[in-house]
MARBA-3410 file (N, C-alpha, C, O; in Angstrom, 1 decimal):
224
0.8,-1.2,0.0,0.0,0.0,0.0,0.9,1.3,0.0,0.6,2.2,-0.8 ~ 1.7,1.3,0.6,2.6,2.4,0.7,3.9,2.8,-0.7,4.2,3.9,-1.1 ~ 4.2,1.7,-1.2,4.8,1.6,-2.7,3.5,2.5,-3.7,3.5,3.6,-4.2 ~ 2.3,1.4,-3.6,1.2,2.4,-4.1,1.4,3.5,-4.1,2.0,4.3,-4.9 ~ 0.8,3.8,-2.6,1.2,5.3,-3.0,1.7,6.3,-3.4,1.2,7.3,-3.8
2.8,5.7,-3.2,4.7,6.2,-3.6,4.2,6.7,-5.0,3.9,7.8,-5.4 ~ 3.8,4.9,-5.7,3.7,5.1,-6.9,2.9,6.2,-7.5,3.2,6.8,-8.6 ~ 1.8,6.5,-6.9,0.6,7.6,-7.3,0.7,8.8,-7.2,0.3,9.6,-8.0 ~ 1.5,9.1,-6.0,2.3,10.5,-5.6,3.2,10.9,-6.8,2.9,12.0,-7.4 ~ 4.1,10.3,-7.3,5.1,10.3,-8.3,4.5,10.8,-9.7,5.0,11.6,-10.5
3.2,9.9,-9.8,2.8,9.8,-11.2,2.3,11.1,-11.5,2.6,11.6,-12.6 ~ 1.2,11.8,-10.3,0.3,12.7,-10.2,1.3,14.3,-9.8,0.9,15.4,-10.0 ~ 2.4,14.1,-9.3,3.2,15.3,-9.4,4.0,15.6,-10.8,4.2,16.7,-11.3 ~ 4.3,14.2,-11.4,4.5,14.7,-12.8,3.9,15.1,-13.8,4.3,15.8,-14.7 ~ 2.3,14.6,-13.5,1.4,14.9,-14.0,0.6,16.7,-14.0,0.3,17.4,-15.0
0.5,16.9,-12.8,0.0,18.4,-12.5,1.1,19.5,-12.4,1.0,20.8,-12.5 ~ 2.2,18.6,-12.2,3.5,19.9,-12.1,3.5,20.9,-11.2,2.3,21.1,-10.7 ~ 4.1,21.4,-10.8,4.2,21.9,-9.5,3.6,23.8,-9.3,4.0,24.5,-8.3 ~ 2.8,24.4,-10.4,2.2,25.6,-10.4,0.5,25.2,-10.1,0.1,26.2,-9.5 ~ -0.3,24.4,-10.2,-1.6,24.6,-10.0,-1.6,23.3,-8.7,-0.9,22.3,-8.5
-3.0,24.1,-8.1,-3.6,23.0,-7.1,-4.8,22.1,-7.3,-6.0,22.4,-7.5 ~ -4.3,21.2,-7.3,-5.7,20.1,-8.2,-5.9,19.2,-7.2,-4.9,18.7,-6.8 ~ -6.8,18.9,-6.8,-7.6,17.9,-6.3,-8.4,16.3,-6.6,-9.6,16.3,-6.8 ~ -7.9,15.5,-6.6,-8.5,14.2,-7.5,-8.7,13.1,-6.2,-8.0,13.3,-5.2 ~ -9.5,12.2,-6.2,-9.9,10.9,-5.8,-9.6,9.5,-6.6,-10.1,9.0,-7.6
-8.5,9.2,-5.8,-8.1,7.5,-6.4,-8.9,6.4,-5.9,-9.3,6.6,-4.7 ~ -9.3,5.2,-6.4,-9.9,4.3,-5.7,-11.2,4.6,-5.1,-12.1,3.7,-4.9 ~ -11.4,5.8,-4.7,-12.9,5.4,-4.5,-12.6,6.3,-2.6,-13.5,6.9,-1.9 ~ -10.9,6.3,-2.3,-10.9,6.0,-0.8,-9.7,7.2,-0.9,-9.7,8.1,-0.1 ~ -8.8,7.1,-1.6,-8.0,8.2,-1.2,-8.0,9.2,-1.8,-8.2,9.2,-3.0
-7.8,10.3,-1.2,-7.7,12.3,-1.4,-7.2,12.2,-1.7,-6.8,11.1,-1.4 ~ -6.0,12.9,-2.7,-5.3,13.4,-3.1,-5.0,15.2,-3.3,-6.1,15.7,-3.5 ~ -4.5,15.6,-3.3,-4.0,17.0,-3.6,-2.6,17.6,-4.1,-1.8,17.8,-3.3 ~ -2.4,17.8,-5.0,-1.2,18.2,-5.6,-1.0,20.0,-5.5,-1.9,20.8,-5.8 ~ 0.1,20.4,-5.0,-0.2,21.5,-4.9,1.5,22.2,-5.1,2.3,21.5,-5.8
2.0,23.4,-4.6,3.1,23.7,-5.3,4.3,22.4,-4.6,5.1,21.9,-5.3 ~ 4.2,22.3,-3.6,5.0,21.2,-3.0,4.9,19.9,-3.6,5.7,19.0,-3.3 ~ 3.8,19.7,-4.4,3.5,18.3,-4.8,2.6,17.9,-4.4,2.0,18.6,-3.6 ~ 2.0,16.6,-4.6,0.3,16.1,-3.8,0.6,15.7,-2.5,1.6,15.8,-1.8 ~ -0.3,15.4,-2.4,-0.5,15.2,-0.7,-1.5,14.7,-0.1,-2.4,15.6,0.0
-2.0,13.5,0.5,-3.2,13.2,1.0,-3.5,13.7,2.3,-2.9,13.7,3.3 ~ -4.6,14.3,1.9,-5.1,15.3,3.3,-6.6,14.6,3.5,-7.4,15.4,3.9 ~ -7.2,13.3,3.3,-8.1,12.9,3.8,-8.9,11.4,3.3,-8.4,10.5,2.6 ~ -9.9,11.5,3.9,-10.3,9.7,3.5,-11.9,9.7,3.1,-12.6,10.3,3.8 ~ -12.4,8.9,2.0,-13.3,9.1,1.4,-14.3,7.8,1.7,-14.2,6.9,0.9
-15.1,7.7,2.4,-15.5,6.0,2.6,-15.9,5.9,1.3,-16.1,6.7,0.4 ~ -15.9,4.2,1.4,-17.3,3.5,-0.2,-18.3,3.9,0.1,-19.0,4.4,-0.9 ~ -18.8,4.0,1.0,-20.0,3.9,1.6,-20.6,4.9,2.1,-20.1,5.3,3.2 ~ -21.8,5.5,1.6,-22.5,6.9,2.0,-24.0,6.5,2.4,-24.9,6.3,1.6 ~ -24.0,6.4,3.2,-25.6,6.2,3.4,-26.5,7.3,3.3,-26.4,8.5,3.6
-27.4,6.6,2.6,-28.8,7.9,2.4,-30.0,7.3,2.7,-29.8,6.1,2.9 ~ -31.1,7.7,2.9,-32.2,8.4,3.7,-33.7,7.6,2.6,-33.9,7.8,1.4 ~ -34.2,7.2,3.1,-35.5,6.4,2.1,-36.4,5.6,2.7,-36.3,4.4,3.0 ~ -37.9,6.6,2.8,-38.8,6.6,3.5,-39.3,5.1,3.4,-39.3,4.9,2.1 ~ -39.7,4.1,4.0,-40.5,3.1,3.5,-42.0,3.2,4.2,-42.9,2.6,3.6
-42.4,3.9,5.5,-43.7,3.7,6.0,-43.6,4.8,7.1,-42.8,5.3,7.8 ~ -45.4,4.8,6.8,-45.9,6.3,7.8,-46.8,5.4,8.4,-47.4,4.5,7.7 ~ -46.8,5.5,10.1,-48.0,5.0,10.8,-48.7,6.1,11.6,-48.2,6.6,12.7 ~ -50.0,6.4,11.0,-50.5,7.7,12.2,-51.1,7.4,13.4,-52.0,6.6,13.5 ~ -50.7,8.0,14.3,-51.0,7.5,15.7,-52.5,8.9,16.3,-52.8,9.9,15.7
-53.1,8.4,17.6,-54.2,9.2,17.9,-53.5,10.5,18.2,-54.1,11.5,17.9 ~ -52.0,10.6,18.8,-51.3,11.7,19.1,-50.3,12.9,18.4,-50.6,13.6,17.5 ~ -49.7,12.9,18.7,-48.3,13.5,18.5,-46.8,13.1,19.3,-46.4,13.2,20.5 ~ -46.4,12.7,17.8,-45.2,11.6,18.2,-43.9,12.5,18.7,-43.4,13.3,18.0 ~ -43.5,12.3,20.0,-42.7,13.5,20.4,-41.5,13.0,20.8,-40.4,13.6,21.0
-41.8,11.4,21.2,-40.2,10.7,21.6,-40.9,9.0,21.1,-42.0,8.5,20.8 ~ -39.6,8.3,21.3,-39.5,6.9,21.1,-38.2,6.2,21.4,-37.0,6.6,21.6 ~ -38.6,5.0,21.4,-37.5,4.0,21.7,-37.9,2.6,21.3,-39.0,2.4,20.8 ~ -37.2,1.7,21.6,-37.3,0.3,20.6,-36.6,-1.1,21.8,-35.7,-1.2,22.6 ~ -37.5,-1.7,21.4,-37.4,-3.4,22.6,-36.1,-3.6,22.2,-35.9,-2.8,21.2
-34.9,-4.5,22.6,-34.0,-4.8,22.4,-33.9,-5.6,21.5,-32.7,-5.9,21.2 ~ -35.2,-6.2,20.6,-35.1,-7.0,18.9,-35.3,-5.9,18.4,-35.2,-6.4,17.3 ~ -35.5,-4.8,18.2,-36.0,-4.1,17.2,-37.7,-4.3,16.8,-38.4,-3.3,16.3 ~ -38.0,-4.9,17.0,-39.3,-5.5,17.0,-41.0,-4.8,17.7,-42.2,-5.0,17.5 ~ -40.3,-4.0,18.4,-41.2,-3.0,19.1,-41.3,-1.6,19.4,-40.6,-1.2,20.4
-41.9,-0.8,18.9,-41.7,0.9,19.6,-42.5,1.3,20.0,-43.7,1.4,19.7 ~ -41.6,1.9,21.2,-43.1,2.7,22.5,-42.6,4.2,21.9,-41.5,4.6,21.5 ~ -44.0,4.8,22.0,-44.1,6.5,21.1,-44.7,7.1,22.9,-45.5,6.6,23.7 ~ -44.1,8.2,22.8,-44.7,8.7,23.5,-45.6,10.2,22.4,-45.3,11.1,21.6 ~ -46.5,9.7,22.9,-47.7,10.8,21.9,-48.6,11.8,22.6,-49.8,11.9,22.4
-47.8,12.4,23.4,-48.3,14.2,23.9,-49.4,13.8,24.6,-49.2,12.9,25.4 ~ -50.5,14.3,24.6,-51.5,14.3,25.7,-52.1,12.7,25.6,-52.3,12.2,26.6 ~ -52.4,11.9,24.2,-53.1,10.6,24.0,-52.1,9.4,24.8,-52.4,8.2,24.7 ~ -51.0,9.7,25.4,-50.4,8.8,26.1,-49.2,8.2,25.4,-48.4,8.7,24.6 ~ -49.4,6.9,25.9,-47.8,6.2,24.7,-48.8,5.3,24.1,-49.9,5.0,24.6
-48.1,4.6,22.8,-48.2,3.9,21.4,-47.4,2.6,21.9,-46.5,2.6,22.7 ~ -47.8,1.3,21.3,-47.2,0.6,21.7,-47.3,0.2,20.5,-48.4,-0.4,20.3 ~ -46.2,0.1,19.0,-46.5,-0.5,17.7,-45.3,-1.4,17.1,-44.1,-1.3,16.9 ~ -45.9,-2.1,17.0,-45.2,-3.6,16.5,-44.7,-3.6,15.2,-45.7,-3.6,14.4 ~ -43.1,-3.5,14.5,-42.2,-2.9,13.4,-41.9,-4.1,13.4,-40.7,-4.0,13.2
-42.2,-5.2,13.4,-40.9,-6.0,13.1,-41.1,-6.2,11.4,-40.2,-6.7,10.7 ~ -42.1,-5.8,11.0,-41.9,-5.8,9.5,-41.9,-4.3,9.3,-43.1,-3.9,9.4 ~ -41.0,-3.3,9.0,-40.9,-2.3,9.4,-41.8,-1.4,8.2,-42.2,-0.2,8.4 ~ -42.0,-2.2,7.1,-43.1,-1.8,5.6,-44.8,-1.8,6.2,-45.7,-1.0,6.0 ~ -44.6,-2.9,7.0,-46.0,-3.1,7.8,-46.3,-2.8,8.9,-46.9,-3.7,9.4
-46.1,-1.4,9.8,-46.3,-1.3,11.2,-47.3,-1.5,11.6,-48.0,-0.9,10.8 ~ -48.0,-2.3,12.5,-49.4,-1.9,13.6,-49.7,-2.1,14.8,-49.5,-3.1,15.4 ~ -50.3,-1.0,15.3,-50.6,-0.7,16.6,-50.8,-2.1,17.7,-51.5,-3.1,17.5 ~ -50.1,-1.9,18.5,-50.6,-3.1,19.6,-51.4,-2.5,20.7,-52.4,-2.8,21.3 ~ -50.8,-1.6,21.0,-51.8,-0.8,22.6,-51.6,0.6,22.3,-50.7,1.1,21.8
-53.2,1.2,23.1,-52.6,2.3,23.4,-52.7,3.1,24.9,-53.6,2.6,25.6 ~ -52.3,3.8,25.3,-52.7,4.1,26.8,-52.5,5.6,26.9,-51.5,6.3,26.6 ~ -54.1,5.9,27.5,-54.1,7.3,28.0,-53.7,7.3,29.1,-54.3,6.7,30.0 ~ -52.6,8.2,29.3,-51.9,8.4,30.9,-52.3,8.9,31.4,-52.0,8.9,32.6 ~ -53.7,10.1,31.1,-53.8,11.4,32.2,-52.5,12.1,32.2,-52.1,12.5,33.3
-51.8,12.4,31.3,-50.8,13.2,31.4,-50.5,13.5,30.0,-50.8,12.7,29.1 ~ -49.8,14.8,29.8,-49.0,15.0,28.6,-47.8,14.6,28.6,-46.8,15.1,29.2 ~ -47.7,13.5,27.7,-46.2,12.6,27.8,-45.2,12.6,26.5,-45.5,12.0,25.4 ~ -43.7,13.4,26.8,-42.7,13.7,25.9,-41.7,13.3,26.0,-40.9,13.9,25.3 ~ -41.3,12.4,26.9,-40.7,11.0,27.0,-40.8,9.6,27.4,-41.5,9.4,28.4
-40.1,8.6,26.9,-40.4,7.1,27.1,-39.0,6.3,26.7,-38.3,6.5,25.7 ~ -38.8,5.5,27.7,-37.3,4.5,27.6,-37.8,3.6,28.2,-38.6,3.5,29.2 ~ -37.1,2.7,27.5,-37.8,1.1,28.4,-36.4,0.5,28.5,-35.4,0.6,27.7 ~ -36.5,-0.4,30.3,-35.3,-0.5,30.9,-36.0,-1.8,31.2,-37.3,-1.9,31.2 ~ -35.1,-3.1,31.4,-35.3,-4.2,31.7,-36.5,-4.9,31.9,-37.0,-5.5,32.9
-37.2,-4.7,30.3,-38.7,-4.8,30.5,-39.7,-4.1,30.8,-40.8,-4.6,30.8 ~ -39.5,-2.8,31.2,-40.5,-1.8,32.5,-40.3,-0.9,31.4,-39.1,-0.7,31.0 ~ -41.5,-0.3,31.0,-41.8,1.1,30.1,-41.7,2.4,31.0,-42.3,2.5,32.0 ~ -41.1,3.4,30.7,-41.2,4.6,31.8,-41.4,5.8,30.5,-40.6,6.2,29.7 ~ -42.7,6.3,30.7,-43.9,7.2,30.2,-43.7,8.5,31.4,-44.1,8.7,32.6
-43.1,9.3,30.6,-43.3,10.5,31.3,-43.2,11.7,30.5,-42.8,11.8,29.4 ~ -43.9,13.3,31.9,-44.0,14.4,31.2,-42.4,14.7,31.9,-42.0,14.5,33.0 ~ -41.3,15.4,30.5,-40.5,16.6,31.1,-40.8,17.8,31.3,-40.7,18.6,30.3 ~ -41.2,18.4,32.5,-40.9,19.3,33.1,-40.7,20.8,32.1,-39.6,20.9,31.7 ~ -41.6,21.6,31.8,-40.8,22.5,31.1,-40.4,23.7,32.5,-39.4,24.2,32.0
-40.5,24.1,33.3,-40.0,24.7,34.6,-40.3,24.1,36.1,-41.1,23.3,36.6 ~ -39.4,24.6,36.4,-39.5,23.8,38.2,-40.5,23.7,38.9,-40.7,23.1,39.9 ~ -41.9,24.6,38.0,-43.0,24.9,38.6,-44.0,23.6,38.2,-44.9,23.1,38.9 ~ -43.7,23.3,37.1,-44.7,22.2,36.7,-44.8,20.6,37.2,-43.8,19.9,37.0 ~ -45.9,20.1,37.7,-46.1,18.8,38.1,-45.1,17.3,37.2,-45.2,17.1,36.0
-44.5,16.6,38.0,-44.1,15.9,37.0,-44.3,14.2,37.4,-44.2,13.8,38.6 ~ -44.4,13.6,36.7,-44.1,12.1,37.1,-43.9,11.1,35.7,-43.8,11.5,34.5 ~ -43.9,9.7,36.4,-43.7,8.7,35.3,-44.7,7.5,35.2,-45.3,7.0,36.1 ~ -44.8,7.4,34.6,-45.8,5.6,34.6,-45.1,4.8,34.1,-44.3,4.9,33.2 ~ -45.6,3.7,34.7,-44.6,2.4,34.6,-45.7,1.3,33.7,-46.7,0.9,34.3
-45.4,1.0,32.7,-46.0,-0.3,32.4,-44.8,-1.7,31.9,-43.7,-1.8,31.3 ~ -45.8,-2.6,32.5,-44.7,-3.7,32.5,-44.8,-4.3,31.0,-45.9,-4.6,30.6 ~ -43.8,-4.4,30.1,-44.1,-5.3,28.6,-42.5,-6.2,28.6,-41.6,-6.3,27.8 ~ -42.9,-6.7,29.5,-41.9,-8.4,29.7,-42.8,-8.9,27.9,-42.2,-9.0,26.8 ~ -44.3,-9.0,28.3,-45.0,-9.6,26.9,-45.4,-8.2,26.4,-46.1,-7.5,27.2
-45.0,-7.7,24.9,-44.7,-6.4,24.7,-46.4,-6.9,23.8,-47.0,-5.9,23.3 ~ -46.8,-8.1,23.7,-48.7,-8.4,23.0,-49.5,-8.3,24.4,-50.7,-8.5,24.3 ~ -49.1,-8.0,25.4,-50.1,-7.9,26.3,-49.5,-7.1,27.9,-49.3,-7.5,29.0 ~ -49.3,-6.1,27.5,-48.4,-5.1,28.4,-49.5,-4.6,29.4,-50.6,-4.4,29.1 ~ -48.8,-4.4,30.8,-49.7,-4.1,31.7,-49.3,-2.8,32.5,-48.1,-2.5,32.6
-50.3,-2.0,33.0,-50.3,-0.6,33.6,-49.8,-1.5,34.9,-50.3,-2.6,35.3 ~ -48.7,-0.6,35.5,-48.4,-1.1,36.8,-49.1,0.6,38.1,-49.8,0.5,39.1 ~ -48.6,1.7,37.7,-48.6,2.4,38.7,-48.1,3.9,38.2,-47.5,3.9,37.1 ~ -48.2,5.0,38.9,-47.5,6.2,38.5,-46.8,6.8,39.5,-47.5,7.3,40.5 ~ -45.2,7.0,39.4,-44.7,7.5,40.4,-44.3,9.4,40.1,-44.2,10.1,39.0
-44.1,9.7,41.2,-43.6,10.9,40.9,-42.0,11.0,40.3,-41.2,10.1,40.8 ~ -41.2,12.2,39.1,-40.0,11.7,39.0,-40.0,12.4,36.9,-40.8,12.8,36.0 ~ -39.1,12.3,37.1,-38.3,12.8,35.4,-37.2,12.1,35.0,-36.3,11.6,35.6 ~ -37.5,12.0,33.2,-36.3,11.2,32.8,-35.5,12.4,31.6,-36.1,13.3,30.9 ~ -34.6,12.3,31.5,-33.8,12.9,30.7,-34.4,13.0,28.9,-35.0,12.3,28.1
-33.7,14.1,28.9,-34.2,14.7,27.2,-34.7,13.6,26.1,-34.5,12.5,26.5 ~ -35.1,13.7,24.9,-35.5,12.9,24.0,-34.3,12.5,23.1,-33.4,13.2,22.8 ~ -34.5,11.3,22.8,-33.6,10.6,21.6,-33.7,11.7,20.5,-34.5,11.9,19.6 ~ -32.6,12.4,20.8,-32.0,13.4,19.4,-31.4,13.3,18.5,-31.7,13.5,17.4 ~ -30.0,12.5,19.3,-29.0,12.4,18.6,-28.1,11.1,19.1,-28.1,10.9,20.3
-27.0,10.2,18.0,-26.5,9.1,18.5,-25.2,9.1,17.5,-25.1,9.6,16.4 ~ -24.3,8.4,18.1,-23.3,7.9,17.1,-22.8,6.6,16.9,-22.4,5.9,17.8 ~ -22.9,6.3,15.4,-22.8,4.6,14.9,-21.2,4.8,14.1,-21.0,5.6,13.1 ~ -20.4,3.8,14.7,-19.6,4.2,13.9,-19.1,5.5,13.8,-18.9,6.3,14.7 ~ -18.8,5.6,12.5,-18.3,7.3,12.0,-19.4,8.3,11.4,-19.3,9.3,10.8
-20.6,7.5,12.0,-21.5,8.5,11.6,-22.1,9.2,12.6,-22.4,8.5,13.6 ~ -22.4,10.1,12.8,-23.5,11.0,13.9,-24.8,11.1,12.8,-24.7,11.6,11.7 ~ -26.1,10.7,13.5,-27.2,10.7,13.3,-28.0,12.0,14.1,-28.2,12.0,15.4 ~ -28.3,12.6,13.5,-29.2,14.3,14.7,-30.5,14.8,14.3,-30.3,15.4,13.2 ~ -31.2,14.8,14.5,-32.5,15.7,14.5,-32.1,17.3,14.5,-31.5,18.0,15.3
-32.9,17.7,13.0,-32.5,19.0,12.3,-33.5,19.8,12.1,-34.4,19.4,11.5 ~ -33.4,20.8,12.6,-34.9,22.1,12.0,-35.4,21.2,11.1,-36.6,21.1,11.2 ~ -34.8,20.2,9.9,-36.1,20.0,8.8,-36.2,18.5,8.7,-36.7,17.9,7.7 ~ -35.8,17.9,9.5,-36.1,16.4,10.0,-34.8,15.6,10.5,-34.8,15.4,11.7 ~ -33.9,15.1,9.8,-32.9,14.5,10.3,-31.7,14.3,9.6,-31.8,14.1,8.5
-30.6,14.4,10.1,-29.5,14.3,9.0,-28.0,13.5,9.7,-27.6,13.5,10.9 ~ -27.3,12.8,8.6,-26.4,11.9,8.8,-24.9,12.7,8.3,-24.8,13.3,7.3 ~ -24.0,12.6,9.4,-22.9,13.6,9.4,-21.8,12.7,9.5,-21.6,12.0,10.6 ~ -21.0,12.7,8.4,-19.7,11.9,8.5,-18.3,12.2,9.6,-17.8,13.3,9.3 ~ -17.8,11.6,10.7,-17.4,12.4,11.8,-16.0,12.2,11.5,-15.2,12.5,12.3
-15.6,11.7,10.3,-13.9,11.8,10.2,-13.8,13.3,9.7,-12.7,13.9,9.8 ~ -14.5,13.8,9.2,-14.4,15.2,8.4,-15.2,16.1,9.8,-16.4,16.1,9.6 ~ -15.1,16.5,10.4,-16.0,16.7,11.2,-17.5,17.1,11.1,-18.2,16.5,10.3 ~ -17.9,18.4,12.1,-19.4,18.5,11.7,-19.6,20.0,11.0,-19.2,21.1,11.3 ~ -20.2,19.6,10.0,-20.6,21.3,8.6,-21.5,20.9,7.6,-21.6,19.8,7.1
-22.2,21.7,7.4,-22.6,21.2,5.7,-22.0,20.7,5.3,-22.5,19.6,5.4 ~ -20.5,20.4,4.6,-19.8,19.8,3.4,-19.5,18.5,4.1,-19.0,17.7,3.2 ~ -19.5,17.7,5.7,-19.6,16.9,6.3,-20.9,16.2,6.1,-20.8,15.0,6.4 ~ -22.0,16.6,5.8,-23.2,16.2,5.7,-23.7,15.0,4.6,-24.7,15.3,3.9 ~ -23.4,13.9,4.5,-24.0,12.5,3.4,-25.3,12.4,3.0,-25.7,12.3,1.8
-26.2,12.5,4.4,-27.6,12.4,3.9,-28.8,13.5,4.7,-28.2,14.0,5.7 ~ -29.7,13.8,4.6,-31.0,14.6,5.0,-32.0,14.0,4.7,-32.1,13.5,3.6 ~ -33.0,13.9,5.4,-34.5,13.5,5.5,-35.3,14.8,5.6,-34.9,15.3,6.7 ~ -35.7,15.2,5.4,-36.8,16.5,5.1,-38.7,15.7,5.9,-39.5,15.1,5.2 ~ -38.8,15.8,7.2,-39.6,15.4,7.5,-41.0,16.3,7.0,-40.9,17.5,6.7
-42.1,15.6,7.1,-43.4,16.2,6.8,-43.7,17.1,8.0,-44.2,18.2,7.7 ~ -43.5,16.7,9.4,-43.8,17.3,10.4,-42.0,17.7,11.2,-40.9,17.7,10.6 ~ -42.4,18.0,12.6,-40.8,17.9,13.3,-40.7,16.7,13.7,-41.5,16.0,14.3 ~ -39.1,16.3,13.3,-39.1,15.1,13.7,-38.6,15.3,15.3,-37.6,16.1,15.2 ~ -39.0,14.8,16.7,-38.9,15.4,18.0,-37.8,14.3,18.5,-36.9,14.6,19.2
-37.9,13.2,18.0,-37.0,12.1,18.4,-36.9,10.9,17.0,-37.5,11.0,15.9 ~ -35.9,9.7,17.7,-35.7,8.7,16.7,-34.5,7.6,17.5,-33.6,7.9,18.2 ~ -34.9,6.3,17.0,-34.3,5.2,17.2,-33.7,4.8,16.0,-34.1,5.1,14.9 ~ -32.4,4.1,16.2,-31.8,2.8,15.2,-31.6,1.9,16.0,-31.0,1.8,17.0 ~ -32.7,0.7,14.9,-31.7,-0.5,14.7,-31.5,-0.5,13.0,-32.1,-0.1,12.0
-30.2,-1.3,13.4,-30.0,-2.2,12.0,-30.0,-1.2,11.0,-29.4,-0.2,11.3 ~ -30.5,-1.4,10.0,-30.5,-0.6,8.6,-31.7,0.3,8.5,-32.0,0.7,7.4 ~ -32.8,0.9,10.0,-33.9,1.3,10.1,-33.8,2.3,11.1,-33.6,2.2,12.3 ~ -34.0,3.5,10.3,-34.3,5.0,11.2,-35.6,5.1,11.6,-36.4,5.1,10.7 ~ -36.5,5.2,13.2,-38.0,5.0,13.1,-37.8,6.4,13.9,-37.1,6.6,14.9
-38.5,7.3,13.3,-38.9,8.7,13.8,-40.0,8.8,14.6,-40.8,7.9,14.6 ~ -40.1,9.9,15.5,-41.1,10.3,16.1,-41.4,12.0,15.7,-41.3,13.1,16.3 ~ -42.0,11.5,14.5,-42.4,12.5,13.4,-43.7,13.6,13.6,-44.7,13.6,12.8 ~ -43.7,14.4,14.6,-45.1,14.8,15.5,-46.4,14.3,14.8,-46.9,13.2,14.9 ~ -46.9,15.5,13.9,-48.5,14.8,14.0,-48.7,13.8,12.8,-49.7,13.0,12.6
-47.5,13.9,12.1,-47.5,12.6,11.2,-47.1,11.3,11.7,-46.7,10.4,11.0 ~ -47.2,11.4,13.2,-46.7,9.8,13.7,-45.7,9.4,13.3,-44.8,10.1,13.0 ~ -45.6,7.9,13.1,-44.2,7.5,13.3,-44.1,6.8,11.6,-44.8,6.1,10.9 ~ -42.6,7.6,11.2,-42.1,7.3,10.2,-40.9,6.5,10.1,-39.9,6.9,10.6 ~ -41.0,5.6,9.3,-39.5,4.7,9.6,-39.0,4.5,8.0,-39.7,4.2,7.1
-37.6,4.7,8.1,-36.3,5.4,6.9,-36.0,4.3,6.8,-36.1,3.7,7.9 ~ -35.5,3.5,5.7,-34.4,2.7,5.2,-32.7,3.4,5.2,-32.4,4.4,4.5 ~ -32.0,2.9,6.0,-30.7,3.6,5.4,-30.3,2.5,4.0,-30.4,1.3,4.1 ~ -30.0,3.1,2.6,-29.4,2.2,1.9,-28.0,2.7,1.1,-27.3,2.0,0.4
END
């Protein structure tokens, strides 16, 4: 690899000559730059760009404002603003449908499920306002049970995550995938989703982005 390059360096300085700065891509993977000193690799190009490709919308009674996913991928609890949490079954991610739904008596804008146990709650927008959680148990995520509501708060919504070298974030216009060896900018930017509504939160598994897409409910992306 390093002869390679020797070799490429050599080829491409005799090539562009040593008055202009040119810029070229070899292989698919390496930068190149020739400039008055000669080329130079100043960076790295993956094969692989992932982009953004809607396959299904499920509208829910609420507004989809957070979400999270069973540990198969197989299940997403929505938390949906005043109509409570969603409980919808992806495991064919083209085919979503509803399994439960539950009015909490509360306006609910987050939900994480921890060792089986769903936790449904409102965050707090000031110190002044009432807050708690509900707990439902979905050990069996086809037949999940209300346990109780305690008082209590859970931390901000699924925004943002990092896979790899990619950072995935929720954007003024839905969501976008940022390559983190180049750091973060527009010209770092691979893919964008332009949501119908705001997208408030979102889960990955696998090769599946599932949004919590407000009043357009829950939308789930193919990465391909």
């Amino acid at each position: 690899m390093v002869l390679r390059f020797f070799t490429l360096s050599i080829l491409l300085f005799g090539f562009f000559g040593c008055e202009t700065s040119t810029t070229m891509t070899i292989g698919g993977d390496i930068m190149l730059s020739s400039r008055q000193d000669g080329p130079t690799a100043y960076g790295y190009k993956n094969y692989f760009e992932p982009t953004l490709q809607e396959i299904s919308n499920f509208g829910i009674s609420g507004t989809a404002v957070d979400i999270t996913l069973s540990k198969d991928g197989k299940i997403a609890y929505i938390a949906s603003g005043s109509n409570g949490l969603e409980i919808i079954d992806v495991s064919d991610p083209e085919y979503p449908f509803l399994i439960e739904s539950y009015d909490l008596d509360a306006y609910i804008n987050r939900v994480e499920l921890v060792n089986d146990l769903v936790y449904a709650a409102y965050i707090p927008q000031s110190a002044a306002d009432y807050y708690n959680i509900s707990l439902i148990d979905a050990q069996n995520p086809y037949n999940p049970h209300y346990l109780g509501t305690i008082e209590g708060t859970l931390n901000q919504p699924h925004t943002s995550l990092t896979e790899g070298d990619y950072l995935f974030t929720v954007t003024q216009e839905g969501i976008a995938i940022y390559d983190l060896r180049a750091g973060i900018g527009e010209d770092t930017m691979v893919s964008e989703y332009t949501a119908g509504d705001s997208v408030y939160a979102f889960a990955l598994y696998g090769d599946y982005l599932y949004l919590a897409n407000g009043r357009w409910g829950l939308t789930i992306l193919k990465i391909i």
